[in-house]
C-alpha positions as CSV (number, residue, x, y, z in Angstrom):
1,X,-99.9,60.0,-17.0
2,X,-97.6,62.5,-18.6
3,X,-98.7,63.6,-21.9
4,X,-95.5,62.6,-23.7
5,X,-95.8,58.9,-22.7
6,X,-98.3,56.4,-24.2
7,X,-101.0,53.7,-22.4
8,X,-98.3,50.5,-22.4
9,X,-101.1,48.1,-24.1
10,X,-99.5,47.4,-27.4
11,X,-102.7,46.9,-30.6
12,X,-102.7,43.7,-32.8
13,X,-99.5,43.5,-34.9
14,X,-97.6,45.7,-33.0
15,X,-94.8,44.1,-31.0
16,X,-92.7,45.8,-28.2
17,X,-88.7,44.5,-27.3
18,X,-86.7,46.4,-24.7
19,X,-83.1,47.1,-26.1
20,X,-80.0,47.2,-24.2
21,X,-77.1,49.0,-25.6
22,X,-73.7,50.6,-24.8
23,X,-72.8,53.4,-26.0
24,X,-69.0,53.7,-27.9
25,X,-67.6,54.7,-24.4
26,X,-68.9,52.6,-22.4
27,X,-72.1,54.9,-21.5
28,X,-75.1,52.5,-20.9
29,X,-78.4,52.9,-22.2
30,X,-81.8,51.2,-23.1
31,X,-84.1,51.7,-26.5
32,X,-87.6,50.4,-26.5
33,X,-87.6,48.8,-30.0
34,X,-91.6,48.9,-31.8
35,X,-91.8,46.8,-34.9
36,X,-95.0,46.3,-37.4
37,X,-95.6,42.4,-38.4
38,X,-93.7,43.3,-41.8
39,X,-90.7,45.4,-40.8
40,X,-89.8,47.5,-43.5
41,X,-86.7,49.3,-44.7
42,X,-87.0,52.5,-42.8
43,X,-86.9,52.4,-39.1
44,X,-87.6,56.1,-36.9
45,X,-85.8,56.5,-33.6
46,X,-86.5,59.0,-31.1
47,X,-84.6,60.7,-28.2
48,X,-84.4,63.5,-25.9
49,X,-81.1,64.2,-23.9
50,X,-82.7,63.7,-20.4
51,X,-86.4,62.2,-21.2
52,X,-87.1,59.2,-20.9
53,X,-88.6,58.3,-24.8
54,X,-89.4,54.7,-24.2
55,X,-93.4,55.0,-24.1
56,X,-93.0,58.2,-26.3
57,X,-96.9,59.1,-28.0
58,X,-95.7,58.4,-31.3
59,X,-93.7,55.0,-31.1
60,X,-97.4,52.9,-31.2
61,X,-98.5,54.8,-34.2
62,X,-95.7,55.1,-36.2
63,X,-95.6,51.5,-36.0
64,X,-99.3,50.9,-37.4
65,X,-97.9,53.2,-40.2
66,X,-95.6,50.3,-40.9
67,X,-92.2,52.1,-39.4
68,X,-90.1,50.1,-36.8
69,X,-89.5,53.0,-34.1
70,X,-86.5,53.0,-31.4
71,X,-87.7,55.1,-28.7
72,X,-84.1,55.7,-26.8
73,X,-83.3,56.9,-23.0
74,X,-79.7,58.6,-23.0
75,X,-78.0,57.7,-19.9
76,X,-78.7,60.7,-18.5
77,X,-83.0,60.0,-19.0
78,X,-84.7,61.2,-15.7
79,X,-81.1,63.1,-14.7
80,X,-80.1,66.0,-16.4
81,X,-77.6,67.6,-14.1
82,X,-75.2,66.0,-14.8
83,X,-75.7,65.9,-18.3
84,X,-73.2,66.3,-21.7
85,X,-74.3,66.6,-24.8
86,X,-71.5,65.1,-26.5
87,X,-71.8,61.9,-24.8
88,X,-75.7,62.2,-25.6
89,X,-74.5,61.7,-29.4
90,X,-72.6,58.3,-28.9
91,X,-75.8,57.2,-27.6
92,X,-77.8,57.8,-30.2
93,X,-74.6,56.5,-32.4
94,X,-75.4,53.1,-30.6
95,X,-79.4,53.2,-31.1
96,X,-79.0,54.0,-35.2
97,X,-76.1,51.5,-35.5
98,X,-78.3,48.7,-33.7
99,X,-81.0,49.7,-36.1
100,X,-78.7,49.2,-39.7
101,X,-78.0,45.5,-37.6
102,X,-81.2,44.7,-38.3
103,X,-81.1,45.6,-42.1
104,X,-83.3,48.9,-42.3
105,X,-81.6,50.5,-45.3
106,X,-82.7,53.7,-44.3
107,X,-82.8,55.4,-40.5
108,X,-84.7,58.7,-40.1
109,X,-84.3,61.0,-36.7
110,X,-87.6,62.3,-35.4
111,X,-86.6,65.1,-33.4
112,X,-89.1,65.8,-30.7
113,X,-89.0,68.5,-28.5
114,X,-85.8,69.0,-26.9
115,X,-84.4,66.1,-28.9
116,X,-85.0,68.7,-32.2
117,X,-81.9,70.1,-31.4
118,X,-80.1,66.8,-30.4
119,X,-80.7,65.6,-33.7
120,X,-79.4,68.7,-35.1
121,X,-76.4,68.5,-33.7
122,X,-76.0,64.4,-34.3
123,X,-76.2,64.7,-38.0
124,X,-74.2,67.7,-38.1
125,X,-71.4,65.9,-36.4
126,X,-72.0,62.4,-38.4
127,X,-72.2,64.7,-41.5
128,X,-68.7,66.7,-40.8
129,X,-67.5,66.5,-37.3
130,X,-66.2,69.0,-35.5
131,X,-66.0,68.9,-31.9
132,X,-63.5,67.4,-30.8
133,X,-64.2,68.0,-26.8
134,X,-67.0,69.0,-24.7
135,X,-66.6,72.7,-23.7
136,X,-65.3,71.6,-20.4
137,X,-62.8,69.4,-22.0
138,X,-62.4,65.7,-21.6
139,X,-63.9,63.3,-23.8
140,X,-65.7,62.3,-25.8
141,X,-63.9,63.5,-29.0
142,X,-66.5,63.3,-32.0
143,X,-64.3,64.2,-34.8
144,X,-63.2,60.1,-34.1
145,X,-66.6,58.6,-32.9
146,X,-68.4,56.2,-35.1
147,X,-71.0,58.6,-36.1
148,X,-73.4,56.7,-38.7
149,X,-75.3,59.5,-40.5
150,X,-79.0,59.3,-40.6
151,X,-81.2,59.6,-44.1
152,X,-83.4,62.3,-43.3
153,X,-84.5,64.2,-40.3
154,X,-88.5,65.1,-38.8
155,X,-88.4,68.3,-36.8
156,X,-91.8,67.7,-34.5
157,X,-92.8,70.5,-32.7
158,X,-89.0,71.4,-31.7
159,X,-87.1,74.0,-29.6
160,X,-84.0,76.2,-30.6
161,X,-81.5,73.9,-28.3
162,X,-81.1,73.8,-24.5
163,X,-79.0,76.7,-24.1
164,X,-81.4,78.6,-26.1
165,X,-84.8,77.8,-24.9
166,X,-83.7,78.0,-21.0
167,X,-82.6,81.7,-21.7
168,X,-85.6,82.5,-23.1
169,X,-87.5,81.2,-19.8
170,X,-84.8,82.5,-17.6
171,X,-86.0,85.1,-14.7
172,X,-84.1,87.8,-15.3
173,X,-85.2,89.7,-12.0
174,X,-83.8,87.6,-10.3
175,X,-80.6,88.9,-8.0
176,X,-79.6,86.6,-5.9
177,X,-78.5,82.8,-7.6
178,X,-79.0,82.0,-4.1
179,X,-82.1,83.0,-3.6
180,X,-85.5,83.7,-5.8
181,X,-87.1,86.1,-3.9
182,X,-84.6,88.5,-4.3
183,X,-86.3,90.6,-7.0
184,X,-85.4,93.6,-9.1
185,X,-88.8,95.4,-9.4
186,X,-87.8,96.8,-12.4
187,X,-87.3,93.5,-14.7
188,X,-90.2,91.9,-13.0
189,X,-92.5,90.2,-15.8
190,X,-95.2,89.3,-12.8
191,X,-95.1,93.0,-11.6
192,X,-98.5,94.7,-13.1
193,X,-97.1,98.0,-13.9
194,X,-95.3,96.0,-17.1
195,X,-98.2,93.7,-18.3
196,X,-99.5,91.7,-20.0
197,X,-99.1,93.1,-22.6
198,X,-95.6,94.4,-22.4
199,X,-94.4,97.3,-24.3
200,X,-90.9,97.0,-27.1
201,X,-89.0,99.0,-23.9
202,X,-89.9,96.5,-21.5
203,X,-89.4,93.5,-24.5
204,X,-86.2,94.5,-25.1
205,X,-84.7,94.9,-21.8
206,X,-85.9,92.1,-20.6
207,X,-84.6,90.1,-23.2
208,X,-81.3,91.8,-22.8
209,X,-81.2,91.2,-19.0
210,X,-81.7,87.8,-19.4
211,X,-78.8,86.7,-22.2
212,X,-76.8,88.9,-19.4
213,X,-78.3,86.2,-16.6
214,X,-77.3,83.3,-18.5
215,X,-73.4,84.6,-19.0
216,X,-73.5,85.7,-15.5
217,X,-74.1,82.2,-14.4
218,X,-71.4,81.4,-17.2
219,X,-69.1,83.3,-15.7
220,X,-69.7,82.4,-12.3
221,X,-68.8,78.6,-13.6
222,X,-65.6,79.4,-15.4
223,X,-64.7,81.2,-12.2
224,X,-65.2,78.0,-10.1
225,X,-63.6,75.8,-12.6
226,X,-59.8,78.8,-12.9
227,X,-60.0,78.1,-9.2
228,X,-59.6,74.1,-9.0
229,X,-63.1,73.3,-8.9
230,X,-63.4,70.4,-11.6
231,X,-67.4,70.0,-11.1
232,X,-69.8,71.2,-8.6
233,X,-73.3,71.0,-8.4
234,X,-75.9,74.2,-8.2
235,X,-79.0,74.9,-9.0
236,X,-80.4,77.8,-11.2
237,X,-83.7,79.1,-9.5
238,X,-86.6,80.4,-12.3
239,X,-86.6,79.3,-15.5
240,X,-90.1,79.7,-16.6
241,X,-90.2,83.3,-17.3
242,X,-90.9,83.5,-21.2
243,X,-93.0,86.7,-21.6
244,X,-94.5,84.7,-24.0
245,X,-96.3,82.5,-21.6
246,X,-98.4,85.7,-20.2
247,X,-98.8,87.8,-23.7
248,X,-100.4,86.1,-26.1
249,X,-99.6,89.8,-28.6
250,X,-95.6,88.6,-28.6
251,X,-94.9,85.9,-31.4
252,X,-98.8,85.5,-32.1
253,X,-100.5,82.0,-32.3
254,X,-103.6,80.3,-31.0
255,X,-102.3,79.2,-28.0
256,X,-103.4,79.8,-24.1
257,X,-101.7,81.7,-21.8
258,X,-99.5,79.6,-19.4
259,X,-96.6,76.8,-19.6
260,X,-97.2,73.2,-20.1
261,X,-97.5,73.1,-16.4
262,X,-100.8,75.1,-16.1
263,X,-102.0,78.8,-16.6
264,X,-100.2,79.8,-13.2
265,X,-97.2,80.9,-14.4
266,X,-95.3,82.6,-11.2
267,X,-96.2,79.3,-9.6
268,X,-94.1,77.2,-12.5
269,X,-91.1,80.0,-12.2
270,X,-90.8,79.7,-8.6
271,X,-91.7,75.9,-8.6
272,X,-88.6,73.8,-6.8
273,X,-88.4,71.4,-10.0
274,X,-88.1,73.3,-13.7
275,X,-86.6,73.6,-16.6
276,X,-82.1,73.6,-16.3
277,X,-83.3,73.4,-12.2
278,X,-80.1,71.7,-11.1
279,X,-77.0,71.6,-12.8
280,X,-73.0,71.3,-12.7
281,X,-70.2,73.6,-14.1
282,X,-69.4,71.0,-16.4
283,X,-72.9,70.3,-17.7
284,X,-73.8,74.3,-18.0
285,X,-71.3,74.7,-20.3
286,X,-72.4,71.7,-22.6
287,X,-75.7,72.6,-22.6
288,X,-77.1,75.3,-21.0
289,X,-74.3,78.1,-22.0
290,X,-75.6,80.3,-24.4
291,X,-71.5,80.9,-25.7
292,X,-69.7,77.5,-25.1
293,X,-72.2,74.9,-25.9
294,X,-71.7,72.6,-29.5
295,X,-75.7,72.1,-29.5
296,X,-77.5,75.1,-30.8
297,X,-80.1,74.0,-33.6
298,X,-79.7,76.3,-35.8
299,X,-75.9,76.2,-36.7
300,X,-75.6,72.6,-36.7
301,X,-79.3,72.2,-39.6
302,X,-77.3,75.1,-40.7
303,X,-74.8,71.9,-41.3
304,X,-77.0,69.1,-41.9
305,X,-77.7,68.1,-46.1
306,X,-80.4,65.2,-45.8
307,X,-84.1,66.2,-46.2
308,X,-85.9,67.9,-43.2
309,X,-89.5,67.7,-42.7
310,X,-90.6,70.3,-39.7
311,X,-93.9,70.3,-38.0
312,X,-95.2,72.2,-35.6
313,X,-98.8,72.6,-33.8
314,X,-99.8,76.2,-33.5
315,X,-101.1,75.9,-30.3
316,X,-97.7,75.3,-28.4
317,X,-97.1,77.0,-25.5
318,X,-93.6,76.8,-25.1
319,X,-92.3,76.8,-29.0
320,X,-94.0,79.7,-31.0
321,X,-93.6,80.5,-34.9
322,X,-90.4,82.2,-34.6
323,X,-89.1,79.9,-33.2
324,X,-89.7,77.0,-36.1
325,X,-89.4,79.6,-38.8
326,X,-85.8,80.4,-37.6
327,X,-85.1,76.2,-37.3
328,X,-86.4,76.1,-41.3
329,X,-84.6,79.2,-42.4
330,X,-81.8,77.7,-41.0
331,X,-81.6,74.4,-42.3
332,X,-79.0,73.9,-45.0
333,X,-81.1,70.7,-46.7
334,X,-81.9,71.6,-50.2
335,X,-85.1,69.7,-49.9
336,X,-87.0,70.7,-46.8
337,X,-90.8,71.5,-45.8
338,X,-92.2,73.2,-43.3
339,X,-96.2,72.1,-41.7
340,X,-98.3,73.8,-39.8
341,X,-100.3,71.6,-37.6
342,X,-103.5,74.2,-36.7
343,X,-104.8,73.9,-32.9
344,X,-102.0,71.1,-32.1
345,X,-100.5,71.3,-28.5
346,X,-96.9,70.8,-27.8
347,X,-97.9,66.8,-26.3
348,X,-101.0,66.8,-29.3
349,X,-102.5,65.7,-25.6
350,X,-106.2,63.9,-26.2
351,X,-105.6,65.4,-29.5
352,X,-106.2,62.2,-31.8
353,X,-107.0,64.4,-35.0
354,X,-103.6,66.2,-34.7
355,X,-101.6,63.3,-34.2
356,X,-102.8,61.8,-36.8
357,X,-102.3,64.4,-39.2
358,X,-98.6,64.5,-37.9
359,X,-97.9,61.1,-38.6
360,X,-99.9,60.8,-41.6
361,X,-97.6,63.9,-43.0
362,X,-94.4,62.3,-42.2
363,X,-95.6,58.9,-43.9
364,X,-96.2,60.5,-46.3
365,X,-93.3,62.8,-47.2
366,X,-91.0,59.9,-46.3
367,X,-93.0,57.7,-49.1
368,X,-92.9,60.8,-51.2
369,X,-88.6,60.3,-50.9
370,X,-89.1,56.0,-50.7
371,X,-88.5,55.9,-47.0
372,X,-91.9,54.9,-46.7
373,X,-93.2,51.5,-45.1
């Protein structure tokens, strides 16, 4: 089973109701709704732009805590090529407004993982909107969307936005879009005479090489697009590069060496399914540009006023500490905290202790600000 879902048998007093909704366009989607025997005021909803969050690890316990939780699949859940980020937000629009329906006075996003930076950019836009097209054009325009603004935001163990955390996987040795194997030598992290560990030199020009990857590929799609090509499809070969994932000296913490898929990393960058793996021109530049997409975490907290809570377990393979120290620096909430959570995994996988201290501390800071149960 796949460490961000839960066992499906629901404990005493804990009921489960699946959702249908549709979206302000149109888009259609499904929320699995978990509710305590006394529903309270606050409910939690949860969503990642292409994961499915219906059986998400922290919907059952929440609950017990005395939260109704609205674990939501976009429309894009399981499908990410496709995907646009702008019409990601009028699905989450549809999950909070079904949630003030049912009388909770006060909605909370709990921004998990990739959906960190999707709540980001939600509140920023039902705070003061902005966009008023994805980058490819076309609607959804969310300067006129029915955005209701959530009460606070929980930041749980959450990346720096699509666009942001693909880059810092992408292979940048890579030569050939076309074909993986087709290697510079020079900009090869899996080439010995680099590392582990790798050197500043080496740090920064591979980091360089691959921000010039990503607006390569950029490039390439704005080409496609000037010369009547409205979508296509294509996929972009190695994206689990991070140097990260090999040198435990870069961005220290107490994680292991590896990605969430194992401690073979050339095997997960060369691995036929990954990370931004297939994509179209018109999804790239929603959400895997690093210079046209709208959902970059760190401006849109930049924009966000309601209270933040972030957590994040040390042990995380795939977000370090600069990473969540630049999401809490960021963050233009006057009240805001930031929690360690020592040892915890990105998944908190057979973890119980962690988990619970996660969702103890976010009872408890939402009590602290009467969101509590």
């Amino acid at each position: 089973m796949s460490p961000v879902r839960q066992g499906t048998a629901l404990p005493a007093g804990v009921t489960r109701e699946l959702v249908p909704l549709t979206a302000e366009d149109g888009g259609q989607l499904d929320g699995a709704l978990y509710a305590p025997a006394e529903r309270g005021g606050t409910a939690l909803v949860l969503m990642h732009p292409s994961v499915g969050f219906h059986h998400h690890y922290a919907l059952v316990p929440l609950a017990q805590r005395g939260f109704t939780t609205l674990g939501l699949n976009s429309r894009f859940a399981g499908n990410e090529g496709p995907l646009i980020m702008e019409q990601v937000l009028l699905d989450l629009a549809a999950g909070i407004r079904h949630l003030r329906g049912l009388g909770h006075d006060h909605v909370v996003l709990v921004g998990n993982s990739g959906g960190g930076a999707l709540a980001a950019f939600y509140q920023a836009q039902a705070e003061r909107p902005t966009v008023t097209a994805p980058p490819a054009g076309g609607p959804p325009d969310l300067t006129t969307a029915d955005l209701p603004a959530a009460d606070a935001m929980v930041i749980l163990n959450a990346h720096r936005g699509r666009a942001q955390v693909l880059t810092a996987w992408l292979d940048p040795a890579i030569t050939d879009e076309a074909d993986p194997m087709a290697r510079d030598p020079e900009l090869d992290m899996f080439d010995v005479r680099w590392g582990p560990p790798y050197d500043a030199e080496f740090v920064h020009r591979y980091r360089e090489a691959q921000e010039a990857r990503n607006r390569r590929i950029t490039g390439w799609v704005e080409e496609r697009r000037a010369a009547g090509a409205e979508d296509q499809a294509f996929v972009v070969h190695g994206t689990a590069a991070d140097l990260r994932f090999l040198d435990l000296w870069l961005d220290p913490s107490d994680r292991a060496a590896g990605t969430y898929r194992g401690p073979d990393v050339r095997a997960a960058d060369l691995a036929a399914t990954g990370l931004g793996r297939c994509s179209t021109l018109t999804s790239w530049l929603s959400q895997w540009s690093l210079d046209t997409t709208n959902a970059a975490a760190e401006p849109n907290l930049a924009a966000c006023s309601v209270p933040a809570l972030f957590l994040q377990g040390t042990s995380d393979q795939g977000i370090f500490p600069s990473d969540t120290e630049a999401l809490f620096a960021a963050s233009g909430a006057s009240d805001r905290e930031l929690h360690w959570i020592r040892g915890g995994t990105h998944y908190f996988d057979n973890q119980p202790e962690r988990q619970a201290e996660a969702f103890d501390g976010i009872t408890e800071w939402l009590r602290r600000r009467k969101m509590g149960p």
